[in-house]
DSSP file (Angstrom, degrees, kcal/mol; ACC not computed):
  #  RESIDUE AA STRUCTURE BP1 BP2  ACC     N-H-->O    O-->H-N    N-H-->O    O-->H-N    TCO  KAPPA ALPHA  PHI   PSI    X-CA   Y-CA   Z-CA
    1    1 A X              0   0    0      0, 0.0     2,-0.9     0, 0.0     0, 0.0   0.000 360.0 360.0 360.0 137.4   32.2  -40.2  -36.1
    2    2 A X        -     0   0    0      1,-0.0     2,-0.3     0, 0.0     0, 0.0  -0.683 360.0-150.2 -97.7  79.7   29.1  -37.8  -36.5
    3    3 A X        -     0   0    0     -2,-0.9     2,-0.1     1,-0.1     3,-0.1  -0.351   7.6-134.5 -55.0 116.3   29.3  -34.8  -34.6
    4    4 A X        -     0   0    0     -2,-0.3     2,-0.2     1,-0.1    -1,-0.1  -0.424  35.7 -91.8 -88.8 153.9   26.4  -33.2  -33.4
    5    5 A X    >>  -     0   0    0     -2,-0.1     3,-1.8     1,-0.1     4,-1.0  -0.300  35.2-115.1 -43.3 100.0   26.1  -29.2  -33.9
    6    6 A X  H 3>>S+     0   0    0      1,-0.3     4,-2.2    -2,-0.2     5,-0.6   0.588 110.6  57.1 -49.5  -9.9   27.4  -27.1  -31.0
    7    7 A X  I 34>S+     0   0    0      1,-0.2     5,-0.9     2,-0.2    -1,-0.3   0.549 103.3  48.7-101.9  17.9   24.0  -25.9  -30.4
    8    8 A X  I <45S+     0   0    0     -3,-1.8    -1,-0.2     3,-0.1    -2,-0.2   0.403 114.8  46.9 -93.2 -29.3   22.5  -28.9  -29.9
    9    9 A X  I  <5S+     0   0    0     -4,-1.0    -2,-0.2     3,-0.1     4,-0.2   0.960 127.2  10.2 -88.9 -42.3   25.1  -30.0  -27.6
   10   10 A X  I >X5S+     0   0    0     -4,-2.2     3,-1.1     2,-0.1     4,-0.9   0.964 124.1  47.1-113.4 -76.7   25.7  -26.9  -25.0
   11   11 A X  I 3><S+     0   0    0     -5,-0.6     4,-0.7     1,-0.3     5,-0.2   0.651 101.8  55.4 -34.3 -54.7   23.1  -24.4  -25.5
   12   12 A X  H 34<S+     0   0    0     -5,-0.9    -1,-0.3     2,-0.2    -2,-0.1   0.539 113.3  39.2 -84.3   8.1   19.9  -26.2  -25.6
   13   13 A X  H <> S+     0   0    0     -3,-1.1     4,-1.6    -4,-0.2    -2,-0.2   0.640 115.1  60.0 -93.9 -18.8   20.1  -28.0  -22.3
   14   14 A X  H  X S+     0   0    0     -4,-0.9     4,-0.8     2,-0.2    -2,-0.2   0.709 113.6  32.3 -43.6 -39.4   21.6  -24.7  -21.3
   15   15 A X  H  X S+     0   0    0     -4,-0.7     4,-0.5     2,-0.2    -1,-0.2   0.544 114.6  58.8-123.2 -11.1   18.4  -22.9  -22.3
   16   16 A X  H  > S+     0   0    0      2,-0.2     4,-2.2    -5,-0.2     5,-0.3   0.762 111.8  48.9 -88.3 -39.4   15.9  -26.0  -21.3
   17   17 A X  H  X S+     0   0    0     -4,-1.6     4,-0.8     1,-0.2    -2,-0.2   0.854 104.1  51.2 -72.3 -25.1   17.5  -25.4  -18.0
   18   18 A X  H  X S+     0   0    0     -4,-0.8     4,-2.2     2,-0.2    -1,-0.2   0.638 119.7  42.6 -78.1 -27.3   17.1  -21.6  -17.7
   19   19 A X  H  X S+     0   0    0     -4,-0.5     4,-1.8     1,-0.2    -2,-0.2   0.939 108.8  49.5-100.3 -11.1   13.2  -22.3  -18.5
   20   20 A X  H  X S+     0   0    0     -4,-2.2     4,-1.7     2,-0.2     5,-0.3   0.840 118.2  44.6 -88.1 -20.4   12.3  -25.2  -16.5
   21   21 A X  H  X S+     0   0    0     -4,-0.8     4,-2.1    -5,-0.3    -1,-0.1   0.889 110.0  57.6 -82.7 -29.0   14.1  -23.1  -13.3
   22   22 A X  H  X S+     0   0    0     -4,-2.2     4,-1.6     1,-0.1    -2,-0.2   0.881 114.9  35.3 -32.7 -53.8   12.2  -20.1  -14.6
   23   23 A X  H  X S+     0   0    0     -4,-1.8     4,-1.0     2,-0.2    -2,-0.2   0.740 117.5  49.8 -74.9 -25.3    9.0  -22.1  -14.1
   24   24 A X  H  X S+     0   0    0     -4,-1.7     4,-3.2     2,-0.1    -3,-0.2   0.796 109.9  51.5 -79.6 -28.2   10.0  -24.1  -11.0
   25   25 A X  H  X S+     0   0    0     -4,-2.1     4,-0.8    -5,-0.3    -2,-0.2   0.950 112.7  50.4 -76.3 -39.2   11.1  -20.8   -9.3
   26   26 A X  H  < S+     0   0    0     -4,-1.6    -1,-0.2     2,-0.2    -2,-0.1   0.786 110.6  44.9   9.5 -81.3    7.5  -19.4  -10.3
   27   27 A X  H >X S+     0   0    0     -4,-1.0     4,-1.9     1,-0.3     3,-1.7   0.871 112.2  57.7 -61.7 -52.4    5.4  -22.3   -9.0
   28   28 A X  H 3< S+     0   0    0     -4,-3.2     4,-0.4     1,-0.2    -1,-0.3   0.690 118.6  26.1 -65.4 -18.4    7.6  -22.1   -5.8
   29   29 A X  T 3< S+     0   0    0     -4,-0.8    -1,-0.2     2,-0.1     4,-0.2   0.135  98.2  83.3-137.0  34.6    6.9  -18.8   -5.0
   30   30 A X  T X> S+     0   0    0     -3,-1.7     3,-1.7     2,-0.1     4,-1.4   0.816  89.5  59.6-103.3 -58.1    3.6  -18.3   -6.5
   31   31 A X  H 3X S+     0   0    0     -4,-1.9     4,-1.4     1,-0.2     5,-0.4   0.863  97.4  54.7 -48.0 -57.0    2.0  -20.1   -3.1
   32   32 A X  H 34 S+     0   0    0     -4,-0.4     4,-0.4     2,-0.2    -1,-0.2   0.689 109.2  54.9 -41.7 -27.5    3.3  -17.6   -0.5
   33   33 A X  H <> S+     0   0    0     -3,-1.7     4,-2.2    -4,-0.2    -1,-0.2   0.992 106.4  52.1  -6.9-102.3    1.4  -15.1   -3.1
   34   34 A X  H  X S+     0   0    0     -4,-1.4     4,-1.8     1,-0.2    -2,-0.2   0.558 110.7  43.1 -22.9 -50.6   -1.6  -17.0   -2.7
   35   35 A X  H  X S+     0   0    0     -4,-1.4     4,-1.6     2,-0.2    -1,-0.2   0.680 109.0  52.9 -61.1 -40.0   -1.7  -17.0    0.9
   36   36 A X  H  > S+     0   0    0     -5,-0.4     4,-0.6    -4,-0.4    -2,-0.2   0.720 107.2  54.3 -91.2  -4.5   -1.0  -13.8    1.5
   37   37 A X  H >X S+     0   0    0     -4,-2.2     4,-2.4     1,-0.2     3,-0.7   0.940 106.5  57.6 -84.4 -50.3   -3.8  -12.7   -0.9
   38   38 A X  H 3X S+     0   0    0     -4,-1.8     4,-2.3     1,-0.2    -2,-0.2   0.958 106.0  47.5 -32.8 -48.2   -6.3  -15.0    1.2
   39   39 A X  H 3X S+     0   0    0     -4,-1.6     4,-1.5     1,-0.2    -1,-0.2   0.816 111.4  46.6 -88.1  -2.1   -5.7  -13.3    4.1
   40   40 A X  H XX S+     0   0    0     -3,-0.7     4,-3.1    -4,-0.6     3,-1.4   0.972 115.5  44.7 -70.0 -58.3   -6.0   -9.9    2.8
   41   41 A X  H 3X S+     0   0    0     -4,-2.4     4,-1.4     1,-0.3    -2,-0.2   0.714 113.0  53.4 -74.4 -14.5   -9.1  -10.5    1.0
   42   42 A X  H 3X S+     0   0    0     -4,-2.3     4,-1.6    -5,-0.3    -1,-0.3   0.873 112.4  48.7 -55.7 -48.9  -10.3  -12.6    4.5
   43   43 A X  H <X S+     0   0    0     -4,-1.5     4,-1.4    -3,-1.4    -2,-0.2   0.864 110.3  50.5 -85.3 -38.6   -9.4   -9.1    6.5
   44   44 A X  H >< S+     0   0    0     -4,-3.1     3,-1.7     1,-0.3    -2,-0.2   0.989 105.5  54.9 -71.1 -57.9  -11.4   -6.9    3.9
   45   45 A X  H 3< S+     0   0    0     -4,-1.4    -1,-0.3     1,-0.3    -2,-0.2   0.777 105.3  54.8 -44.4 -44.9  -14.6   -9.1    4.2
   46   46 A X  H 3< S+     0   0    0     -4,-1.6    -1,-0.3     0, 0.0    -2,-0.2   0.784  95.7  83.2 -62.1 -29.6  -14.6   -8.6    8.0
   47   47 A X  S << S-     0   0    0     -3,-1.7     3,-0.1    -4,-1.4     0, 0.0  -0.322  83.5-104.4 -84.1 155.2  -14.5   -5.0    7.8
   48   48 A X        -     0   0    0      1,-0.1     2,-0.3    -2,-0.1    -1,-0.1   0.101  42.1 -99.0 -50.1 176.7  -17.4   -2.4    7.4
   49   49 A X        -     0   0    0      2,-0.0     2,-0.4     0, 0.0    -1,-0.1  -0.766  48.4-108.4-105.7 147.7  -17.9   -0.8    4.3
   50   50 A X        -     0   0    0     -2,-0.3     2,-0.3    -3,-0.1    -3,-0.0  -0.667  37.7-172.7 -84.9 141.1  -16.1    3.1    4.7
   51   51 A X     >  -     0   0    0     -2,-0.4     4,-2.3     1,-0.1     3,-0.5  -0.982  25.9-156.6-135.8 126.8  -18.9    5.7    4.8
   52   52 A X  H  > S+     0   0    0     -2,-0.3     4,-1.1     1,-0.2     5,-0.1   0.820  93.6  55.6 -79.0 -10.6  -17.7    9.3    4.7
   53   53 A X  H  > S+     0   0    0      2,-0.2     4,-0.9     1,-0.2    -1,-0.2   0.602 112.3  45.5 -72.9 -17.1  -21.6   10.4    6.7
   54   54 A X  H  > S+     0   0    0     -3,-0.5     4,-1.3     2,-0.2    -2,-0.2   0.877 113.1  46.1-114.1 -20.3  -20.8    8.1    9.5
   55   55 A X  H  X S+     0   0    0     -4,-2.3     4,-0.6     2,-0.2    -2,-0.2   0.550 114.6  51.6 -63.2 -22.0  -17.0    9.1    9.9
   56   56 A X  H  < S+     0   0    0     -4,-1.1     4,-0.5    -5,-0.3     5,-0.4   0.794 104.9  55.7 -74.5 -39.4  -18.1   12.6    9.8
   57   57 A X  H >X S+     0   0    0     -4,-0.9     4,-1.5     1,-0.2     3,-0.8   0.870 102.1  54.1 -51.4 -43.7  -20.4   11.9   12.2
   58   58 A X  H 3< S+     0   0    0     -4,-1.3     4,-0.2     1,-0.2    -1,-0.2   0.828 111.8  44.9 -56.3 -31.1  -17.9   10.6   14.5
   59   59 A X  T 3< S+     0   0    0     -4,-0.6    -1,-0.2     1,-0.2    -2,-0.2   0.541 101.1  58.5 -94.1  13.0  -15.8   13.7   14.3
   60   60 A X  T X> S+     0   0    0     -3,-0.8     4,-4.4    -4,-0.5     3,-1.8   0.715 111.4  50.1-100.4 -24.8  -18.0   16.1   14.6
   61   61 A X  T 3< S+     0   0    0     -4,-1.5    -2,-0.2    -5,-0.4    -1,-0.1   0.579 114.0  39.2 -91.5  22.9  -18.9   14.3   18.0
   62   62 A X  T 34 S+     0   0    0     -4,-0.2    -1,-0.2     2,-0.1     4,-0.1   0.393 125.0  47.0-120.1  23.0  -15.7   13.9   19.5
   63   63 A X  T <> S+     0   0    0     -3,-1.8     4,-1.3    -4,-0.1     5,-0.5   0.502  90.0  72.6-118.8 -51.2  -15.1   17.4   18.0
   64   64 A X  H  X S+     0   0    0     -4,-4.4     4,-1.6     1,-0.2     5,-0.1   0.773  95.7  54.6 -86.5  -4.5  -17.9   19.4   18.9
   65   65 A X  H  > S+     0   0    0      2,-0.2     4,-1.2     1,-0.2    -1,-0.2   0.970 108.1  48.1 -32.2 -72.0  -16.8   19.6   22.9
   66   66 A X  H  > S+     0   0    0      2,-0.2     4,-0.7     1,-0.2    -2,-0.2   0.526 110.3  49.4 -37.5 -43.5  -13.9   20.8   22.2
   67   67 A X  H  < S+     0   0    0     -4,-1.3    -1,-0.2     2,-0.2    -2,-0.2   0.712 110.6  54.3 -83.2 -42.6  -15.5   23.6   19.6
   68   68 A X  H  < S+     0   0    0     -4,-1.6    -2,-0.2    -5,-0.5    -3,-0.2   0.947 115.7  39.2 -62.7 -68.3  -18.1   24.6   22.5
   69   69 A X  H  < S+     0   0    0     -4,-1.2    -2,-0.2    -5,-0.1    -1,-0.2   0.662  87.6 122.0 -32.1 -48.1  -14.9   25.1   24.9
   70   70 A X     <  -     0   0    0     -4,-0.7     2,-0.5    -5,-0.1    -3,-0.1   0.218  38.0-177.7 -44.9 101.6  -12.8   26.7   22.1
   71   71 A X        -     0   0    0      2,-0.0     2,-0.5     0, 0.0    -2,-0.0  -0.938  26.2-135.8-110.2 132.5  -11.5   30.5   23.3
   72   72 A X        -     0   0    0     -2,-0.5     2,-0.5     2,-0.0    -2,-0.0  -0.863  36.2-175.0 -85.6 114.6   -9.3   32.6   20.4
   73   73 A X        -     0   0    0     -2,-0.5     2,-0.4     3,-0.0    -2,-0.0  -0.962  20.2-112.6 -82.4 122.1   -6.2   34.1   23.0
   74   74 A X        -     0   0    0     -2,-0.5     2,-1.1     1,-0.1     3,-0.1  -0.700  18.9-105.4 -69.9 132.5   -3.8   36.2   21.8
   75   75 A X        -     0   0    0     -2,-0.4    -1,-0.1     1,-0.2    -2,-0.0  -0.568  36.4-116.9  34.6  29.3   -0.5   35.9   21.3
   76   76 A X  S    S+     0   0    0     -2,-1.1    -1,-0.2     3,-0.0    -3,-0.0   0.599  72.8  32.3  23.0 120.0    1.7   37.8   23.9
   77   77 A X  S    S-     0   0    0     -3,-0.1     2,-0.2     2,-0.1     3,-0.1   0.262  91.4 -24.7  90.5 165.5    3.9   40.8   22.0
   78   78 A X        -     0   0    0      1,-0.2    -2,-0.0     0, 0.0    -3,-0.0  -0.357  55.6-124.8 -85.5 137.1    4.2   42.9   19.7
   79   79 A X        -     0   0    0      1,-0.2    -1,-0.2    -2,-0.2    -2,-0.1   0.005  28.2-107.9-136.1 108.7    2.5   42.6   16.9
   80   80 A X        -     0   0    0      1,-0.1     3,-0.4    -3,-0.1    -1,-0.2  -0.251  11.2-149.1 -78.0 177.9    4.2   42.6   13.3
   81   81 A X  S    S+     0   0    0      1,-0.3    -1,-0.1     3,-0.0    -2,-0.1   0.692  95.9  59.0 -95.7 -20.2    4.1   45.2   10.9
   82   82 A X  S    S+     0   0    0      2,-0.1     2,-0.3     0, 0.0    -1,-0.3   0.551  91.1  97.6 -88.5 -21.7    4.2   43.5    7.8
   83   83 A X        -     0   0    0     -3,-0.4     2,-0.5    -4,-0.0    -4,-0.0  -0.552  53.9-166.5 -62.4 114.7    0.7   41.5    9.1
   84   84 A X        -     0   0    0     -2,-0.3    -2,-0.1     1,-0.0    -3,-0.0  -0.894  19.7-114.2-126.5 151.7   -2.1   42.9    7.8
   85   85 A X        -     0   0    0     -2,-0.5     2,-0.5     1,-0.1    -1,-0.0   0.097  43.8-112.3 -50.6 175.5   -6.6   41.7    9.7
   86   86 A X              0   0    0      1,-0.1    -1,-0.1     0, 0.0     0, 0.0  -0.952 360.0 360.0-132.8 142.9   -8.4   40.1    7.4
   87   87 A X              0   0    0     -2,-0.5    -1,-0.1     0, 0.0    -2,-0.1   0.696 360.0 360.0 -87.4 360.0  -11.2   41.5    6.1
């Protein structure tokens, strides 16, 4: 009787089985991927392109109320010593 080699017998369905579950596990979780990269690239398309003149424009006008309004109060008490104006 011809005995075939032990790595013929144990190992290489052993190692044909670690890549075809490598590849199945892949495939299988390669769609949820996919999907979620659709919807991203769906969500960018809808939006505007960012422009930093037109977001500055928005703040300075929900800003510049606020800046007209704006009074510096001081600070109740005494004053420390270790503080010194700025010139």
């Amino acid at each position: 009787m011809v005995s075939r080699p032990p790595f013929a017998s144990r190992a290489l369905p052993f190692m044909l089985l670690v890549g075809a579950g490598s590849w199945g596990l892949s495939q299988f979780l390669k769609l949820p991927v996919q999907v979620k990269d659709e919807n991203r690239r769906r969500k960018k398309e809808g939006r505007a392109k960012f422009s930093l003149e037109q977001e500055n424009e928005k703040l300075t006008a929900a800003l510049a109320p606020k800046a007209a309004e704006y009074e510096n109060v001081r600070v109740p008490g005494p004053r420390p010593t270790w503080r010194r104006p700025a010139d």
